[in-house]
C-alpha angles and dihedrals in degrees: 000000000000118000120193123204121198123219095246089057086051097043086060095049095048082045083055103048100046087046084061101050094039084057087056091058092048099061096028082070083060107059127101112161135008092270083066101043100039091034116023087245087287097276114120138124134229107264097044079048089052095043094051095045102048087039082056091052089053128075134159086262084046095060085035097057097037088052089046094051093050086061102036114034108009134235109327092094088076080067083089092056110041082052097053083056089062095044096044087054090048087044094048086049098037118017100035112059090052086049092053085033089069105033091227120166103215129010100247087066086063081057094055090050092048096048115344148294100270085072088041079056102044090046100044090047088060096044094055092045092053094043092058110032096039109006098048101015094052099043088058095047092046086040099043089054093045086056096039090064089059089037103043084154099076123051121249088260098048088057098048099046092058090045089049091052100046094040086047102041091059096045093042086053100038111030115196102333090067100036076057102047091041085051106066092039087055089048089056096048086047096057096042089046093048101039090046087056084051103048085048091041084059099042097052085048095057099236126307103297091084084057100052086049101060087031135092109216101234084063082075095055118113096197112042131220108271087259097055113129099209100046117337110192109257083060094066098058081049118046098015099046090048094045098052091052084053095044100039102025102043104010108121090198093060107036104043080088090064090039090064091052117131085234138354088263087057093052096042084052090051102045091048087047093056085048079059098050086052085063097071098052090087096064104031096033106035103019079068091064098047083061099053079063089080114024088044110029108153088048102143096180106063095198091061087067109087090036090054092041078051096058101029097057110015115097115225110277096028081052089058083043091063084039106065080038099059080048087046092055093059095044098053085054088048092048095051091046094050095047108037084052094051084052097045088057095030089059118012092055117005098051085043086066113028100043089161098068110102117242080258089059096056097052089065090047100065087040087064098044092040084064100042086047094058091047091060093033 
């Protein structure tokens, strides 16, 4: 399958890129101890909070699998999402405030403070292990694949290396405080990117009657029979349920956003704004792939649907706009991995055992082992 990028499309992403890490540098002026660089010396508001935390849940394989699914295998998939609605209300009531209560800066050193450190150890061990072998390391292979297929050009490597580098050199520079503010820029860019593929998606297939027409009606259930293969219902009320409490309640990765919020109303807020922002998933993310069923309708590879909704519909210049948002997806997943994993060490073990290092040490400090973490990952 050729793609062919205009100059114009690969001006805004390179505009893109080089706005991101500019805004690294930006921040990265401003910091002066490790309660700056890990938490943007606590002092962040609620839709910066939102707009992180729903950027960090995205990725490009994120935009491709959603897509897939609405085409495949209907609209259960949106089951992740309307839950993690749920347990991002119960989180912002319950969790939060003992989190802010106790200034702590990840969530295995509230462990530490409920039982002992041996626990904070063992969770933020695993934390770290799963960050960087299956959080960082597989959204820039999936990414890197997605983006190989606009960029044919250049060899999987190439492209995540680059991606690696940019996505490190801002968050090595800025710590949180950028990974935050280029966040929410990126979340921007990916719902406008997203709801803009969906309004031409509909346009080109003429309304949803032609849908419904190629389409049997259970495709469109959220919550499927109890026999169901993909996701029956009980399902649902079980794992994920029980995911979304790990993901959203305990998940480094994800709350050191809220842990970084001016006050515990700001990161409630927040947190319940980001639950919002799921909402619209169904219809900018899935409705895309409903679509696919009739302007693609013999498509065997399920991941080539949302590229090739990307170059078949998109004019030259809104088509450099998704673009940069499908790119922004898998930074703001990179970001949040790089720097939850150079808290988690920086924290968690090196200030453990070296209690003599100044807050300005430790800073350093995470910018050494952020680098060092995107060069294994």
């Amino acid at each position: 399958m050729e793609f062919n990028i205009q100059a114009l499309d690969l001006g805004i992403i390179i505009f893109y890129l080089i706005g991101v890490i500019m805004l690294g540098f930006y921040f990265g002026n401003k910091h002066e101890d490790a309660e700056d660089y890990f938490l943007a010396g606590r002092n962040l508001t609620w839709p910066i909070i939102g707009f992180s935390l729903f950027a960090s849940n995205m990725s490009s394989n994120t935009l491709v699998g959603l897509a897939g699914s609405g085409f495949k295998d209907g609209f259960s998939v949106f089951s992740y999402e309307w839950m993690a609605v749920l347990v991002l209300i119960i989180f912002a009531v319950f969790f939060l405030p003992f989190y802010l209560r106790n200034k702590i800066f990840t969530i295995p050193e509230y462990l530490e403070r409920r039982y002992s450190y041996a626990v904070r150890a063992y969770a933020s061990a695993i934390a770290i292990v799963l960050n960087i072998l299956v959080d960082i390391a597989a959204t820039l292979y999936a990414g890197g694949i997605v983006i190989n297929l606009i960029f044919p050009g250049f060899a999987l490597w190439q492209i995540i290396v680059i991606l690696a580098l940019i996505a490190g050199l801002y968050t090595i520079t800025g710590g949180l405080s950028s990974v935050m503010y280029t966040d929410a820029v990126q979340a921007v860019i990916l719902i406008i990117g997203s709801a803009l593929i969906t309004w031409f998606a509909y346009q080109a297939v003429g309304g949803w009657e032609p849908v419904y027409a190629v389409t049997e009606p259970s495709h469109f259930n959220i919550l499927k029979p109890v026999d169901d293969d993909t996701m029956p219902w009980p399902s649902v009320f079980t794992g994920v349920l029980l995911l979304g409490f790990y993901f959203w309640g305990t998940n480094q990765y994800i709350n050191q956003r809220t842990l970084a919020s001016k006050n515990t109303r700001q990161g409630q807020w927040g947190a319940i704004f980001a639950g919002f922002l799921k909402l619209s998933i169904l219809f900018i993310m899935i409705f895309p792939g409903a679509f696919a069923r009739v302007l693609y309708p013999n498509m065997a590879e399920m991941d080539l649907i949302y590229p090739t909704m990307l170059l078949d519909l998109l004019p030259t210049g809104l088509l450099g706009i998704v673009l940069a948002g499908l790119i922004a997806a898998m930074m703001s997943s990179l970001d949040s991995g790089l720097n939850s994993v150079s808290t988690l060490v920086t924290m968690d073990f090196v200030r453990k055992f070296k209690p003599d290092w100044d807050s300005k040490k430790l800073m350093q400090i995470g910018r050494i082992i952020t680098t060092v973490v995107m060069i294994i990952a």
